[in-house]
MIZA-434844 format. One line per 2 residues: their letters; for each residue x, z, y of N, C-alpha, C. Coordinates in steps of 0.02 Angstrom, whole numbers. Atoms other than C-alpha are relative to their C-alpha. Example, Ala and Ser with C-alpha at 12.3 -4.5 7.8 and 13.67 -1.06 7.14 Angstrom:
<atoms>
as) 45 0 -59 615 390 -225 45 0 60 ~ -42 -3 -59 684 357 -53 -39 37 55
</atoms>
This chain:
<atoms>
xx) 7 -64 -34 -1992 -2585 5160 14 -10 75 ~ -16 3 -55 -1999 -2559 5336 42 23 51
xx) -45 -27 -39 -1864 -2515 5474 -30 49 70 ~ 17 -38 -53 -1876 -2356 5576 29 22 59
xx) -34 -21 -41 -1776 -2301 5726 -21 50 22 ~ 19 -86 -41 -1749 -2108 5798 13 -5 74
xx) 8 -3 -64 -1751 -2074 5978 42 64 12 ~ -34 -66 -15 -1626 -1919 6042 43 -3 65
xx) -29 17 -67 -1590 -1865 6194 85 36 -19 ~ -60 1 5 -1405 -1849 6222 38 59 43
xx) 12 -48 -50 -1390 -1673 6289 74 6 4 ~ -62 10 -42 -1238 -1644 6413 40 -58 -1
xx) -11 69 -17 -1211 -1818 6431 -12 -28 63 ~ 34 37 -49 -1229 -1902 6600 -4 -72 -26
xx) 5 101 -5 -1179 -2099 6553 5 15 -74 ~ -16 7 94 -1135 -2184 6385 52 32 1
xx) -74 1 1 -939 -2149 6432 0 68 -22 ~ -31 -70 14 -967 -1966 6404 -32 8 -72
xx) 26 -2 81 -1067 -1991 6216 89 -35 -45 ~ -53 34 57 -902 -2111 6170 61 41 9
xx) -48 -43 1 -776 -2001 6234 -9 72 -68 ~ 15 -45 84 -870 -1848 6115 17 -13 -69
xx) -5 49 80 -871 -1964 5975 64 14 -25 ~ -88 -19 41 -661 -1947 5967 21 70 11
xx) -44 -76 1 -663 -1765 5970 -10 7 -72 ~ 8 -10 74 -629 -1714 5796 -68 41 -10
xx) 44 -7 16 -771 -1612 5804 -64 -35 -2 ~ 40 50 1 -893 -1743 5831 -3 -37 -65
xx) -6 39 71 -849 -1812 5653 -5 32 -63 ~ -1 -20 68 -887 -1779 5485 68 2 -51
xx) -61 -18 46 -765 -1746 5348 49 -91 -28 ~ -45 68 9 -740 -1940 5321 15 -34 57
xx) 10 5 -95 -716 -1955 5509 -12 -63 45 ~ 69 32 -37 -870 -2047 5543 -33 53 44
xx) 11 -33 -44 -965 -1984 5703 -84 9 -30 ~ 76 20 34 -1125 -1900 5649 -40 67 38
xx) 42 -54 -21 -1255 -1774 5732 -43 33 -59 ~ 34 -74 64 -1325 -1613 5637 -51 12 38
xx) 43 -73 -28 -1478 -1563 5680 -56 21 -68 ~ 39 -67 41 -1609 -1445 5617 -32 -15 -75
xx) 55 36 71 -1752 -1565 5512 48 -66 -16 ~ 0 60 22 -1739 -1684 5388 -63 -55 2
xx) 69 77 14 -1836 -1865 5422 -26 6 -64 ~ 44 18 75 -1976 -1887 5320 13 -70 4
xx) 6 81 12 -1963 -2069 5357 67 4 -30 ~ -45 17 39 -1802 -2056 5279 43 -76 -2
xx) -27 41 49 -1772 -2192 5182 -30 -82 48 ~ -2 47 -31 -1848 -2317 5309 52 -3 69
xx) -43 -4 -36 -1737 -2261 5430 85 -24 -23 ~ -39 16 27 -1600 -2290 5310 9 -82 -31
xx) 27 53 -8 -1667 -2472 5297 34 -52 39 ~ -20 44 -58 -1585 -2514 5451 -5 24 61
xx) 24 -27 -61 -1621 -2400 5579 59 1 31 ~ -36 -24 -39 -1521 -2345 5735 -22 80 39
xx) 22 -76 -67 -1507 -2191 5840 15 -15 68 ~ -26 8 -73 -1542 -2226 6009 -15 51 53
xx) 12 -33 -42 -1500 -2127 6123 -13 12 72 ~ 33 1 -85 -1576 -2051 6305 46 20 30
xx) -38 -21 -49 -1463 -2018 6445 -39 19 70 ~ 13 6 -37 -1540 -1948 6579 -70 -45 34
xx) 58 34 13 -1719 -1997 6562 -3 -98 -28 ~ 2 54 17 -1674 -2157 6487 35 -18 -54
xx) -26 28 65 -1635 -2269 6337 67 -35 19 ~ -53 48 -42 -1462 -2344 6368 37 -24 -74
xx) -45 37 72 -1374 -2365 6182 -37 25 -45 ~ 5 -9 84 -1378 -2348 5992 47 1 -27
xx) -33 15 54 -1296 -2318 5851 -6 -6 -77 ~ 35 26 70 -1327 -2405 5666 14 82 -24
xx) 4 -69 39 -1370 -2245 5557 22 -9 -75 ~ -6 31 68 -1268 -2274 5391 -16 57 -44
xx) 18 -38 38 -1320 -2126 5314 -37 85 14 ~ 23 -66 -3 -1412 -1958 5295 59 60 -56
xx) -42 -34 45 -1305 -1820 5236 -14 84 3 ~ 1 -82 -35 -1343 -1623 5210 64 28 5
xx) -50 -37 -33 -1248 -1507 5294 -21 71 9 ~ 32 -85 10 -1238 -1316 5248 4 42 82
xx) 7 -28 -48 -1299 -1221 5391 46 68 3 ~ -44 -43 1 -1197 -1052 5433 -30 61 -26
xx) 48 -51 42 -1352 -964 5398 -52 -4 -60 ~ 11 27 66 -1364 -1043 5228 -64 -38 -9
xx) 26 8 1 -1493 -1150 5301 33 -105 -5 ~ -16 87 2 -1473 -1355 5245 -26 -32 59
xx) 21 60 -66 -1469 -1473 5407 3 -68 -36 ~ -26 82 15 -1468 -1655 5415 42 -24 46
xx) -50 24 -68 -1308 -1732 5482 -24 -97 -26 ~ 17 65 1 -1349 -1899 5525 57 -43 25
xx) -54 33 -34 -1207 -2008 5517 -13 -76 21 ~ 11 49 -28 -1173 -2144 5620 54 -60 0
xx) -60 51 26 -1080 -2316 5617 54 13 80 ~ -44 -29 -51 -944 -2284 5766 -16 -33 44
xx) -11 48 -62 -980 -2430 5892 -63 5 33 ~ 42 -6 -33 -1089 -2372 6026 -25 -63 37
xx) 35 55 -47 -1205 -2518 6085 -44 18 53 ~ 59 -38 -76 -1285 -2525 6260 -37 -26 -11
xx) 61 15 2 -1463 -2558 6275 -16 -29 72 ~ 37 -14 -67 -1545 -2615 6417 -63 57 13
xx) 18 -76 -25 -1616 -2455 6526 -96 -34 -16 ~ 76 -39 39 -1798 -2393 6440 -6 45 15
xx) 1 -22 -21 -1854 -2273 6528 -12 48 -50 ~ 20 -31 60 -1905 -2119 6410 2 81 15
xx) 8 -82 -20 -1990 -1941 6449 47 57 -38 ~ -36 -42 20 -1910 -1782 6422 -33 32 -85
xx) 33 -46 75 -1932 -1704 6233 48 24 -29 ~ -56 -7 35 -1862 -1618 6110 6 -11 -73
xx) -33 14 83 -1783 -1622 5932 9 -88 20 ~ -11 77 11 -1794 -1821 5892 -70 -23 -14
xx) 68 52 26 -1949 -1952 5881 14 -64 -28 ~ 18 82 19 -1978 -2115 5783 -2 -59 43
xx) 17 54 -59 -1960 -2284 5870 -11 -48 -25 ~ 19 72 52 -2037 -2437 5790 54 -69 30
xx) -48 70 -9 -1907 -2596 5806 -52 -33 69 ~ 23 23 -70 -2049 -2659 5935 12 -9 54
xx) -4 -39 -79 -2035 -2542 6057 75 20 29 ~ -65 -28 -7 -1838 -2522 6053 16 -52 42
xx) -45 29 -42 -1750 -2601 6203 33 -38 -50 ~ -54 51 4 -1644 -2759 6183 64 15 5
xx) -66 -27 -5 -1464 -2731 6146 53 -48 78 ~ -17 24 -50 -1368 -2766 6308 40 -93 -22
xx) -40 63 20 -1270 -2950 6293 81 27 6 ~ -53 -40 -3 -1076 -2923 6265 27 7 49
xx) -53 26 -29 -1011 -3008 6405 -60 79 57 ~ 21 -49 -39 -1137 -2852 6510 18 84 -26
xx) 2 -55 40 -1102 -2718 6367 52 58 68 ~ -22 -49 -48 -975 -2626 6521 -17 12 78
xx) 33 5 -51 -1077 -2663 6670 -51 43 21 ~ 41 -80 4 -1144 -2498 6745 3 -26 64
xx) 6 3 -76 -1174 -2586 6937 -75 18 15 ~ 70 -43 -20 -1352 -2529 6919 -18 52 -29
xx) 3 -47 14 -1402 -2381 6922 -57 -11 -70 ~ 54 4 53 -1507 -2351 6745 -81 5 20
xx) 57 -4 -50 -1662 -2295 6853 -38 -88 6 ~ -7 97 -17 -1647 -2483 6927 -27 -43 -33
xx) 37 46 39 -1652 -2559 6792 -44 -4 -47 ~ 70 -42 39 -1769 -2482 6692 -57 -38 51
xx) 30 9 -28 -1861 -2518 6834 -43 -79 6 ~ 1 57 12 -1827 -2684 6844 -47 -46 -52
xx) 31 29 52 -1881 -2725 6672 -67 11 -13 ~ 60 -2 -4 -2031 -2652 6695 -38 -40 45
xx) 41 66 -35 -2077 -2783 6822 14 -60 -2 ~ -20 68 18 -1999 -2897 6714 23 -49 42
xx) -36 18 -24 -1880 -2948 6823 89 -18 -21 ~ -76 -20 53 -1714 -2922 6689 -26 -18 -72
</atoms>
């Protein structure tokens, strides 16, 4: 079976530092206090996403991290409508900057097309602006 990855932008977020700070608010966590986002639809890809996927997320028109997706879980809405909380494994990885238009809800990302996970010894290295290097990589220069 094949591996899918979601795409979501990371709304009121400027950097990564303000997605990992969220992450340790108790509300940010599910009942086994893993960090997991609710939203509206459930993936049809599902189960390839569950494969191996990640959620990577946009900051500010761009791709900058991920996080492994260990599970799909429903979650009763208030207006007795079932969401999907999508939980996540806790350790935010950086990406190198992918640039990535504005949208909404969440899109599919084929393993292809997903940015390279940063190297460790760069994983806290924010001296370029994301812009930059986005940029960069697009003239394959990074």
């Amino acid at each position: 079976m094949s591996i899918v990855h979601l795409v979501k932008l990371c709304v009121g977020a400027e950097q990564v530092e303000d997605l990992i700070r969220w992450q340790r608010d108790p509300r940010a966590l599910g009942p086994d206090g893993l960090p997991r986002h609710v939203t509206r639809m459930w993936p049809k890809r599902a189960q390839e996403i569950l494969n191996g996927g990640s959620l990577y997320w946009v900051f500010k028109g761009n791709l900058l991290a991920r996080q492994r997706i260990l599970r799909l879980d429903e979650v009763p809405g208030g207006n007795g409508i079932t969401r999907c909380g999508i939980v996540l494994d806790p350790p935010v990885i950086r990406t190198a900057a992918a640039p990535k238009r504005p949208f909404q809800g969440w899109r599919y990302l084929a393993p292809k097309d997903a940015p390279p996970d940063l190297p460790k010894a760069r994983a806290g290295d924010d001296t370029l602006p994301p812009e930059l290097d986005a940029a960069l990589a697009d003239l394959g220069l990074r």
